[in-house]
Rosetta silent file (secondary structure, phi, psi, omega in degrees, C-alpha in Angstrom):
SEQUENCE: XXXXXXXXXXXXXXXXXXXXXXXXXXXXXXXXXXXXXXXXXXXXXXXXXXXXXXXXXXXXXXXXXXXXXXXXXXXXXXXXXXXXXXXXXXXXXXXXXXXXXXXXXXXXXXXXXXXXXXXXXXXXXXXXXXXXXXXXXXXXXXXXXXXXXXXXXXXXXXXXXXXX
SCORE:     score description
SCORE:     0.000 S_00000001
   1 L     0.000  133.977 -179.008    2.909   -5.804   45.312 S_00000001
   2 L   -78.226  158.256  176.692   -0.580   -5.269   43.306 S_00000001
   3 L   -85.575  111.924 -160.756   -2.550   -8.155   43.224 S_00000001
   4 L   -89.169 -176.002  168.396   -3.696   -9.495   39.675 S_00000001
   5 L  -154.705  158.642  175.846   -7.075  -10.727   38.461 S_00000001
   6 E  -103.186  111.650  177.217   -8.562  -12.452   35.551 S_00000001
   7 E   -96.494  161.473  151.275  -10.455  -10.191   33.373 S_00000001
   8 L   -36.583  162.937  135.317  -12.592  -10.537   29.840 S_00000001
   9 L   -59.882   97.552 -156.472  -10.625   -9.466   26.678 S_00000001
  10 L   -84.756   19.916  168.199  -12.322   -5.959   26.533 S_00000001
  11 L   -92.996  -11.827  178.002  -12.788   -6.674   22.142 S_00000001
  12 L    81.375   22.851 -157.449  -15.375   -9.137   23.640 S_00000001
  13 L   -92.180   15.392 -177.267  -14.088  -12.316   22.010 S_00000001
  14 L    53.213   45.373  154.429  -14.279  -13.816   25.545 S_00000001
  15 L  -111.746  158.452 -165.913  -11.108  -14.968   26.345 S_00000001
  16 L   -82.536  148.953 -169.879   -9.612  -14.650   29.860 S_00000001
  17 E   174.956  140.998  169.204   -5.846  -12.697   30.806 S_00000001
  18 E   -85.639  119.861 -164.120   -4.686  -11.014   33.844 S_00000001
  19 L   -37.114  -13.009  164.840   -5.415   -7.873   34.304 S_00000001
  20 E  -140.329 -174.718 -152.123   -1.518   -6.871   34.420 S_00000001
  21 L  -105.996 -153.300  172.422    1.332   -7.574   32.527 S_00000001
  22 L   -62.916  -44.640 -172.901    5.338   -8.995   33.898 S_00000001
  23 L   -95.603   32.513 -164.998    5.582   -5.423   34.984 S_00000001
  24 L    52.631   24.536 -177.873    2.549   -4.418   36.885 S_00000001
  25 L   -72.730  125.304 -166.128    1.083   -2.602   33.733 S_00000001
  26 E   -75.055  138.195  157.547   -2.553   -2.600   33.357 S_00000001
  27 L  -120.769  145.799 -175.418   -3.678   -4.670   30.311 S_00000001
  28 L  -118.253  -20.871 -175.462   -7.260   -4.706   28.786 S_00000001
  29 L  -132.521  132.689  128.240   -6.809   -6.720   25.641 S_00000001
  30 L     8.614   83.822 -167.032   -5.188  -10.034   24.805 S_00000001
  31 L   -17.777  128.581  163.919   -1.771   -9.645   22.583 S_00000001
  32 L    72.707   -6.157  150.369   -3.395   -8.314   19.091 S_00000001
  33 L   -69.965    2.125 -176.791   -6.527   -7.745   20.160 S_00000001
  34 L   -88.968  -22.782  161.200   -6.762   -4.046   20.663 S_00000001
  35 L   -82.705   -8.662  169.811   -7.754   -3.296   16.567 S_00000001
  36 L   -81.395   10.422  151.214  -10.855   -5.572   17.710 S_00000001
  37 L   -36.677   71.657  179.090  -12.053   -2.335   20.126 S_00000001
  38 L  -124.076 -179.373  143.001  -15.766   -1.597   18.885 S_00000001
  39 L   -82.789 -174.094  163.229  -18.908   -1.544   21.086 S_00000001
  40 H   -36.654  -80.701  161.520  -21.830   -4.114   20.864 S_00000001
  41 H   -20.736  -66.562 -154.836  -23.462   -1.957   18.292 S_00000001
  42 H   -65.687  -49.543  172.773  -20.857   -1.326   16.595 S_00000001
  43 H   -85.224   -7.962  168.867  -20.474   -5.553   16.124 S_00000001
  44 H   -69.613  -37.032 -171.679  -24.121   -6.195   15.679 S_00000001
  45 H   -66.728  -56.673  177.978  -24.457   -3.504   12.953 S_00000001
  46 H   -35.706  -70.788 -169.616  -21.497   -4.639   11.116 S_00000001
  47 H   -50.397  -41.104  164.671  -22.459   -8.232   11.274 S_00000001
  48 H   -51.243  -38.200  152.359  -25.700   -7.484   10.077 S_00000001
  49 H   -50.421  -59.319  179.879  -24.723   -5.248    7.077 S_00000001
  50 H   -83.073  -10.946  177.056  -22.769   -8.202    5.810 S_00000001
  51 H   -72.445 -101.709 -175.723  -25.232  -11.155    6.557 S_00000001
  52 H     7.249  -68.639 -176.345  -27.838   -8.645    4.787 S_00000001
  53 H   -54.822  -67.166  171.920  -25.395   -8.031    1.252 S_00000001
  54 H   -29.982  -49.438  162.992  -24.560  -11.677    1.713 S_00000001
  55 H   -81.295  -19.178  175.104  -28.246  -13.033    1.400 S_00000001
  56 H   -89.893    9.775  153.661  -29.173  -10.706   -1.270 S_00000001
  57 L  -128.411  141.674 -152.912  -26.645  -12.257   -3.455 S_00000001
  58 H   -87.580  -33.899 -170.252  -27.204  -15.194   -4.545 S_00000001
  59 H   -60.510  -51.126  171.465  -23.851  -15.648   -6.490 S_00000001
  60 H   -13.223  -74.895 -146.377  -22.160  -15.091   -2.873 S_00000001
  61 H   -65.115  -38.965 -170.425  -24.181  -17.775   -1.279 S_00000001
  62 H   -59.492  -84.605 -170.738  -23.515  -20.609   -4.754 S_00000001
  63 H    -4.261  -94.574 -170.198  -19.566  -19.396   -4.280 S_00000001
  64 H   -68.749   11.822 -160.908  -19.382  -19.554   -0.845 S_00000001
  65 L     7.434 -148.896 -131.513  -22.474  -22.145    0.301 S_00000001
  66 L   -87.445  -14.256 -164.608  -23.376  -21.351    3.919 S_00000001
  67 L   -88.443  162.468  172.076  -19.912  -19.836    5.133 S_00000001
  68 L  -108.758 -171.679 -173.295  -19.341  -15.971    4.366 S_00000001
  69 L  -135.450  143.709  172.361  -15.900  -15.221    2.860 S_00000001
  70 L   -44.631  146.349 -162.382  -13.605  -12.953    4.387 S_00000001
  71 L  -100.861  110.860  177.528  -13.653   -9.328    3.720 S_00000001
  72 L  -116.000  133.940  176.816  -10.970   -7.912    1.569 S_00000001
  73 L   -46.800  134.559  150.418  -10.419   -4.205    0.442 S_00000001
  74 L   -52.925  156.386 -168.918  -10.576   -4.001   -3.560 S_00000001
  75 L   -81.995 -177.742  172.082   -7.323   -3.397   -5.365 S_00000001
  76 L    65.967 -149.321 -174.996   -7.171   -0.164   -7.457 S_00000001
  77 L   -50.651  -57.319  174.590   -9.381    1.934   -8.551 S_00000001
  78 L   -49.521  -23.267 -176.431  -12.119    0.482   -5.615 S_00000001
  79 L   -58.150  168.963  164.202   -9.910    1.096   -2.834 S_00000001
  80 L   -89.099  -40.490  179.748  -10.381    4.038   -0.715 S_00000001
  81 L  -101.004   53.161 -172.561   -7.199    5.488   -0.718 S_00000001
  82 L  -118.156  136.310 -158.025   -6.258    4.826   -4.348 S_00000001
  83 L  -114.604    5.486 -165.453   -4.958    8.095   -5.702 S_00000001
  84 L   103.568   -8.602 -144.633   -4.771    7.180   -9.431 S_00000001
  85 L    90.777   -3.173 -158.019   -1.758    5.345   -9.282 S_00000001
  86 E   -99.163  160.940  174.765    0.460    7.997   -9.138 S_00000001
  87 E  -147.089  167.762  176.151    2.982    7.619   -5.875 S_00000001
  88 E  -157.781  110.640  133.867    6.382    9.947   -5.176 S_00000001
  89 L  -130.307  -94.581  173.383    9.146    8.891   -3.567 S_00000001
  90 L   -82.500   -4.675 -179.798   12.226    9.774   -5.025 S_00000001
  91 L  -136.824  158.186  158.833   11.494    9.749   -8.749 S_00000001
  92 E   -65.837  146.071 -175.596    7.058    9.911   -9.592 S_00000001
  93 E  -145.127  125.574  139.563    5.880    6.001   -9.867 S_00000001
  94 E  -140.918  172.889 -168.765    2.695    4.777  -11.560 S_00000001
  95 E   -79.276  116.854 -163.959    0.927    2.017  -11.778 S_00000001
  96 L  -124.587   19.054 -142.387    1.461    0.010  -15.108 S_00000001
  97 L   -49.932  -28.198  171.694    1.402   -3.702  -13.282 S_00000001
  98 L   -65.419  -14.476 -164.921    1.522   -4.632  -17.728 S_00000001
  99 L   -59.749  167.701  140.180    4.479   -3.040  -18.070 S_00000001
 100 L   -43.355  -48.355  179.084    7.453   -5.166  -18.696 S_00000001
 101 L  -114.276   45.771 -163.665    9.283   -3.245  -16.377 S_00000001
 102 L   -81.406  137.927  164.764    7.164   -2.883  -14.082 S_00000001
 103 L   -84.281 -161.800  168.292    8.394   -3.407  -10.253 S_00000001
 104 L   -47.203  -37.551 -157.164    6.810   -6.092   -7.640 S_00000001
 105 L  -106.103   -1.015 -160.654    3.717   -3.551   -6.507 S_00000001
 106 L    87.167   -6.978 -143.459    3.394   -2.659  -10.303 S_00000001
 107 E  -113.677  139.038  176.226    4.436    0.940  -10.400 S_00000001
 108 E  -146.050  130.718 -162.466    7.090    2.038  -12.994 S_00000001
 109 E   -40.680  146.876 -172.589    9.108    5.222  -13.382 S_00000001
 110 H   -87.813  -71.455  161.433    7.424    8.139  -14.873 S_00000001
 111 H    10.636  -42.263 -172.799   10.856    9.468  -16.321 S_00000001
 112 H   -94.226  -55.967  144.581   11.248    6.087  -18.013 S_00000001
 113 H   -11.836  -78.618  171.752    7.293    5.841  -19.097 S_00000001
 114 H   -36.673  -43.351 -155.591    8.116    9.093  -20.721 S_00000001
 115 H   -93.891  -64.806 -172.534   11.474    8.656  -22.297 S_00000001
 116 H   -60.799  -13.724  157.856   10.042    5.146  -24.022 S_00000001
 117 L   -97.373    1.274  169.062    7.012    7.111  -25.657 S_00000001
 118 L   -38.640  -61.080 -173.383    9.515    9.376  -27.199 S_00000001
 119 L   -76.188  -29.502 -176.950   11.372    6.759  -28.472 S_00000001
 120 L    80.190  -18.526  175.750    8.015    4.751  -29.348 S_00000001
 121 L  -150.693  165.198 -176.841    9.327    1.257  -27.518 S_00000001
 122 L   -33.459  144.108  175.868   10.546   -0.225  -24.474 S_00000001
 123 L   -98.012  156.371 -179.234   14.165    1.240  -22.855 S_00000001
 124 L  -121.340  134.107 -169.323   15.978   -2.017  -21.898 S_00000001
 125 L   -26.159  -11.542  177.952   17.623   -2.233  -18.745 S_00000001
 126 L   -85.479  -11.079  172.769   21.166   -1.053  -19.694 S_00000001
 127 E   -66.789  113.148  157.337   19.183    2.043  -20.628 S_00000001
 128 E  -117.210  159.227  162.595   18.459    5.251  -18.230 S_00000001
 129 E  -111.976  145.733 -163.679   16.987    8.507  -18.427 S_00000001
 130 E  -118.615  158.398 -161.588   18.791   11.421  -16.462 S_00000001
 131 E  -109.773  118.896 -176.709   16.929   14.609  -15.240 S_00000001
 132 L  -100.027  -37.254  131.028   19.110   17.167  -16.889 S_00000001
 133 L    15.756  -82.437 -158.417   17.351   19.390  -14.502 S_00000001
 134 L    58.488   49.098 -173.798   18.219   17.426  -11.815 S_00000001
 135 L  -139.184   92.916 -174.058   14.877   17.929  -10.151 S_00000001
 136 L   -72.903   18.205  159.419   13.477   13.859  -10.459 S_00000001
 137 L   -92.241  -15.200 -143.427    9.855   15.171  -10.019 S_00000001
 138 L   -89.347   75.896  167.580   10.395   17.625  -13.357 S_00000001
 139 L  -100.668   78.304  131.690    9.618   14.641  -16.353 S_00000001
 140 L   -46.938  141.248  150.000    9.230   17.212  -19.319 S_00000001
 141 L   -48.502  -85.511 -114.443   10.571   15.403  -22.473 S_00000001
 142 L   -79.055  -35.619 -176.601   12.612   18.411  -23.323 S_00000001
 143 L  -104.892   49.036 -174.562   14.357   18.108  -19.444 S_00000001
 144 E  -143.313  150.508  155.183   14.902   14.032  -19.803 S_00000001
 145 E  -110.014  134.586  171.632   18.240   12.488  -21.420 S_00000001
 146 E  -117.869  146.450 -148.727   18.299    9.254  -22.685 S_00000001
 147 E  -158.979  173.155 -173.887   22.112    7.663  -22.120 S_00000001
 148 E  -113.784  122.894 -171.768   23.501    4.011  -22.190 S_00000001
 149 H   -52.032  -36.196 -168.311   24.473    3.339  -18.233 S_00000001
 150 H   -61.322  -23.986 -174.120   27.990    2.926  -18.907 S_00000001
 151 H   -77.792  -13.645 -165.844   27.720    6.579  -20.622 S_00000001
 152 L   -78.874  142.026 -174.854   26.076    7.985  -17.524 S_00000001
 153 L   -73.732  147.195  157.507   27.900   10.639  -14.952 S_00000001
 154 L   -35.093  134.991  179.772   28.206    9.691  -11.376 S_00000001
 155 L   -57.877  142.195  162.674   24.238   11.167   -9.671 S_00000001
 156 L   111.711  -51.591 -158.184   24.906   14.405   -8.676 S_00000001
 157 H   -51.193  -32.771  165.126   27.382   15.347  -10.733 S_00000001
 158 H   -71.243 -171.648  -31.428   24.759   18.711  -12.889 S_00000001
 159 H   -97.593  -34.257  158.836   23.549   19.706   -9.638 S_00000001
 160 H   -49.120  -83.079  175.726   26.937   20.110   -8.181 S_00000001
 161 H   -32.094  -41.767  174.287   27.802   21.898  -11.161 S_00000001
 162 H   -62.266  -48.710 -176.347   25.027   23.973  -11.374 S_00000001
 163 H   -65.269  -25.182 -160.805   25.045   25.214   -7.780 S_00000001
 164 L   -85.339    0.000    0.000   29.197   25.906   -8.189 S_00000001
């Protein structure tokens, strides 16, 4: 049987754990500690960058008085990986968070976006637009239907046809 020991938390926050797990497995970090995994440097420079921004605004320090405030990514446009808004999963999504019909995250079909400036005003939920197509990345106007749900064919049914 290996023999355990009590090591450091190798993220440096200095708490104590045994060097293996129930199953003799070597461990190095504390449960949830392994995204804290920088060097020294790596946490002086950081800390320093933000004490540094932090005292040269003053608005910070009246906000926040002596504490710093937590660091959160900007929404949007400021993010790094913000793409315009546009997203694809099975239909094109963008971000409208004013729409009406806008989901939870903001993002509202382009197919529907489309169909309602046609039309000039909101489609109301008993309302869809069908891909005549039947390719939900394609939203031309000219390859969009606008239908009443109860009028609409079972999905699938034009691309079945088409292929037969």
């Amino acid at each position: 049987m290996i023999e355990r020991q009590i090591i450091d938390c190798a993220c440096g926050c200095g708490m104590l754990l045994e060097d293996r797990d129930q199953w003799s497995h070597k461990r190095r970090f504390v449960n949830g500690h392994n995204s804290r995994m920088r060097t020294t440097e790596d946490r002086k420079r950081i800390a320093e960058s933000v004490r540094a921004s932090y005292l040269r605004d003053p608005e910070l320090r009246q906000i926040h008085g002596t504490r710093l405030a937590p660091f959160r990514f900007p929404k949007a446009d400021g993010h790094p990986s913000w793409n315009g808004g546009r997203t694809v999963r099975r239909y094109v999504y963008l971000y409208r968070p004013e729409h009406p019909r806008a989901n939870s995250s903001g993002y509202v079909a382009e197919h529907r976006l489309v169909m309602e400036e046609l039309l000039g005003r909101f489609l109301q939920p008993q309302e869809v637009v069908h891909h005549i197509d039947c390719n939900p990345h394609n939203n031309d106007p000219s390859l969009l239907a606008h239908a009443r749900k109860s009028a609409t064919p079972a999905r699938g049914i034009c691309c079945e046809a088409k292929s037969g």
